[in-house]
Each structure stands twice: as C-alpha cells, then as structure tokens.
LUMDO-136604 format. One line per 10 residues: number of its first residue (from 1); for each residue x, z negated, y of N, C-alpha, C, O. Coordinates in steps of 0.2 Angstrom, whole numbers, plus 5000, padded with zeros to 4 digits. Example, Ala and Ser with C-alpha at 12.3 -4.5 7.8 and 13.67 -1.06 7.14 Angstrom:
2
1> 5066 4961 4972 5062 4961 4978 5066 4961 4984 5071 4958 4983; 5064 4965 4989 5068 4964 4995 5064 4961 5000 5067 4960 5006
//
This chain:
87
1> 5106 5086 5155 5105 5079 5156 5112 5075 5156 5116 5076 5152; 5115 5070 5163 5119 5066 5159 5118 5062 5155 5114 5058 5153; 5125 5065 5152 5128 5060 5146 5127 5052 5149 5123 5049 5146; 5130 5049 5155 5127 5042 5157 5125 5039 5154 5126 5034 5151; 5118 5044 5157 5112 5039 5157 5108 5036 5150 5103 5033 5150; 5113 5038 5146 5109 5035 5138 5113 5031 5138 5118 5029 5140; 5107 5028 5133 5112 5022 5130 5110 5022 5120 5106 5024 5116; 5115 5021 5120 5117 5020 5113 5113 5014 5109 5114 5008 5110; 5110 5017 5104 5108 5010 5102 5109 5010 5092 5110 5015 5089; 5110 5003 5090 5112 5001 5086 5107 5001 5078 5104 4995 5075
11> 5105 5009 5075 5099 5010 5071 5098 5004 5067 5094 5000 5067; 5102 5005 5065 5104 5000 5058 5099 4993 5061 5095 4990 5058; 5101 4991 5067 5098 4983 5069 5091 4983 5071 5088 4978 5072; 5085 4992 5071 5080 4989 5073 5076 4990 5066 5078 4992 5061; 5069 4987 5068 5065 4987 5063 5061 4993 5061 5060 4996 5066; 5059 4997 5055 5054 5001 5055 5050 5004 5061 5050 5009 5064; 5046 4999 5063 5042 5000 5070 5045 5002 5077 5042 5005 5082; 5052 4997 5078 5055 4999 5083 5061 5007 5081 5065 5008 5086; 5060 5011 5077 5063 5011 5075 5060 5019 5075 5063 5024 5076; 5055 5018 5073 5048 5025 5075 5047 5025 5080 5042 5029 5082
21> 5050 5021 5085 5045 5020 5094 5051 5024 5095 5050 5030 5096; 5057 5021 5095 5064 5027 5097 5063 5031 5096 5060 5035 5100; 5063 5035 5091 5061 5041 5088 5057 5046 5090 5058 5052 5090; 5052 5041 5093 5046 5047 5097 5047 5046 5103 5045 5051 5106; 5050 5043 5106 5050 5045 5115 5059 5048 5114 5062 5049 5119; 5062 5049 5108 5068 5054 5110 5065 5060 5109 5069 5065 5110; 5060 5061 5106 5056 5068 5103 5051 5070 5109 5052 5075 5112; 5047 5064 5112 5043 5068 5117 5051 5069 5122 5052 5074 5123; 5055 5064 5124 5059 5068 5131 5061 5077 5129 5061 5081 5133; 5064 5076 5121 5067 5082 5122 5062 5088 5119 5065 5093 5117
31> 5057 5087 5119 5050 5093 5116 5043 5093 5123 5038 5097 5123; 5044 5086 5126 5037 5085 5131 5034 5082 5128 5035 5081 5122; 5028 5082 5131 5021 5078 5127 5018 5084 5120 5018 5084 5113; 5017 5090 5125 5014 5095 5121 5019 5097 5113 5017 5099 5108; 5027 5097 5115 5030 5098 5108 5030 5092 5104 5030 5093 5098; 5031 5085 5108 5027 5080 5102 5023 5081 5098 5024 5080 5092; 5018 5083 5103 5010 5081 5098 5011 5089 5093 5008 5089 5087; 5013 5093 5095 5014 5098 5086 5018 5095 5083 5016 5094 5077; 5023 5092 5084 5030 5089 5079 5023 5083 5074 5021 5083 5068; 5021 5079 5080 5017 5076 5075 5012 5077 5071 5010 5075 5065
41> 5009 5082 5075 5003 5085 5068 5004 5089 5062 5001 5089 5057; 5011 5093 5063 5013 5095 5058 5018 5092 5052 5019 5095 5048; 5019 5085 5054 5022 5081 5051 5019 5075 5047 5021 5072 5042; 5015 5074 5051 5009 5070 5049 5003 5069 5045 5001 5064 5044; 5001 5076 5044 4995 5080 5040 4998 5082 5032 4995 5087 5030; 5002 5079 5029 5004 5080 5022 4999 5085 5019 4994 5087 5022; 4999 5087 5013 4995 5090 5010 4995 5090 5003 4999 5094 5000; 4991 5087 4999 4993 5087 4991 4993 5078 4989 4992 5074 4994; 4995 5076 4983 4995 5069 4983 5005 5067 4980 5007 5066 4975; 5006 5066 4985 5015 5064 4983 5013 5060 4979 5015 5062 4973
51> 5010 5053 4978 5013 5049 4972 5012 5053 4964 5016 5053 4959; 5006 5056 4965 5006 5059 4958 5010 5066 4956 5009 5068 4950; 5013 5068 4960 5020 5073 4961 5024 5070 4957 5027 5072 4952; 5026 5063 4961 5035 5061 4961 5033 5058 4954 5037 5060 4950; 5028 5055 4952 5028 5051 4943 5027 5057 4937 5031 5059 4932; 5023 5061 4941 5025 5069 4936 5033 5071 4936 5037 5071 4931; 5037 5072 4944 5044 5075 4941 5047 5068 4940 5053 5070 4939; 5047 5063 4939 5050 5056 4936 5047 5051 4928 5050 5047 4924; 5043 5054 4928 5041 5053 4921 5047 5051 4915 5048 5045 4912; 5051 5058 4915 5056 5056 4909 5063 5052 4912 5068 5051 4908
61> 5064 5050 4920 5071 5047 4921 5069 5040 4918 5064 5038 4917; 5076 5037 4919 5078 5031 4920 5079 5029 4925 5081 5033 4929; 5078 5022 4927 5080 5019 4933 5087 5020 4936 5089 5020 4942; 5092 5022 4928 5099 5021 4930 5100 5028 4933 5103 5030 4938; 5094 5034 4928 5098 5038 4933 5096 5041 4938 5098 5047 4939; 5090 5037 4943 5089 5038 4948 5092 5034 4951 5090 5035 4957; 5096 5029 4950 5102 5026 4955 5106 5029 4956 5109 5030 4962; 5109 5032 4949 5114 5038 4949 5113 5045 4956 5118 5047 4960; 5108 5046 4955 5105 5051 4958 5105 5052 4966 5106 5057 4969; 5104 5044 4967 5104 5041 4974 5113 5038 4976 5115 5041 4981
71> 5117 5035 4972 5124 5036 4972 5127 5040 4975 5131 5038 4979; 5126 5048 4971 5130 5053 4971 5127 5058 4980 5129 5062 4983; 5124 5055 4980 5120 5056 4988 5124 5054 4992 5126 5058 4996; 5125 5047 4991 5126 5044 4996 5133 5046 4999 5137 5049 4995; 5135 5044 5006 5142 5046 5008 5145 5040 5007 5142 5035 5010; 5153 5040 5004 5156 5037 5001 5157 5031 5005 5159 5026 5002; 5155 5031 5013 5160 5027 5018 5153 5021 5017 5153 5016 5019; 5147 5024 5014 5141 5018 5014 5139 5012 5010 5138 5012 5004; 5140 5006 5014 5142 5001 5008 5135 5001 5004 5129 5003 5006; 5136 4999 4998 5133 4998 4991 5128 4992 4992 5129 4986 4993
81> 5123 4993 4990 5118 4985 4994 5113 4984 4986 5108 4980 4986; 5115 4988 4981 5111 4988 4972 5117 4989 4968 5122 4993 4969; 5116 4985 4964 5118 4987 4954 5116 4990 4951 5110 4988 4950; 5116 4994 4948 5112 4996 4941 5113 4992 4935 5118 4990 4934; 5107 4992 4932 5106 4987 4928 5110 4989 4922 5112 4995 4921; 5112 4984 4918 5117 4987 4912 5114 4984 4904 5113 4979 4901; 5111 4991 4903 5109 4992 4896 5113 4991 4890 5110 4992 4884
//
C-alpha cells in the first residue's frame, strides 16, 4: 500500500468512541472483514469476572502505590496529569 494515501491522525484529540471506530476500520483494512470478526470475538468474549480478580490482587495496595506502580510504567517523555496524595 502507499505510504500517501494515509493520513495521520492525532490519537490523543479523538474521543473513546472515535477512537474505537479508527481502530476497527484500520483492523478490518489490514485483516478484512473475516479477520476482523475473529479479532473481535476473541477479544470480546472475556471470560471470568475482572472486577473481582483486580479487588482480590489489589486488596492489600495503597492508592500511592498503584500510582507508583503506574509511574514507573510510564515513559519518561509522558507529561504527568495526577499527584499522589501525601500522607
């Protein structure tokens, strides 16, 4: 494909919903319809209950140090948009 004919867009400016619409028509161009609809059913069909996973393995943190946690993640060039509260 040409390189061209894309166009560049600006993630960070669209919303959630615009933002899954991109998403899925760069997955159907580059998978088809048929590799979409697997990507999506296997992505979609979760299995188990995550909220009562994540409070099981989060039970014993603190807020500060799943900030921390999220911090140490992050890449250094990404501006800071929270505090941690100070106890």
């Amino acid at each position: 494909m040409d390189q061209g004919t894309r166009t560049t867009i600006a993630i960070d400016q669209l919303t959630d919903e615009q933002f899954e619409r991109h998403a899925l028509e760069l997955l159907q161009r580059e998978l088809g319809p048929d590799g979409l609809a697997r990507f999506l059913r296997l992505n979609r069909a979760g299995a188990g209950d995550y909220t009562r996973d994540r409070e099981q393995w989060q039970k014993d943190l603190t807020i500060d140090q799943i900030l921390e946690s999220i911090r140490q993640r992050r890449p250094s060039d990404q501006p800071r948009r929270w505090r941690a509260s100070k106890r």
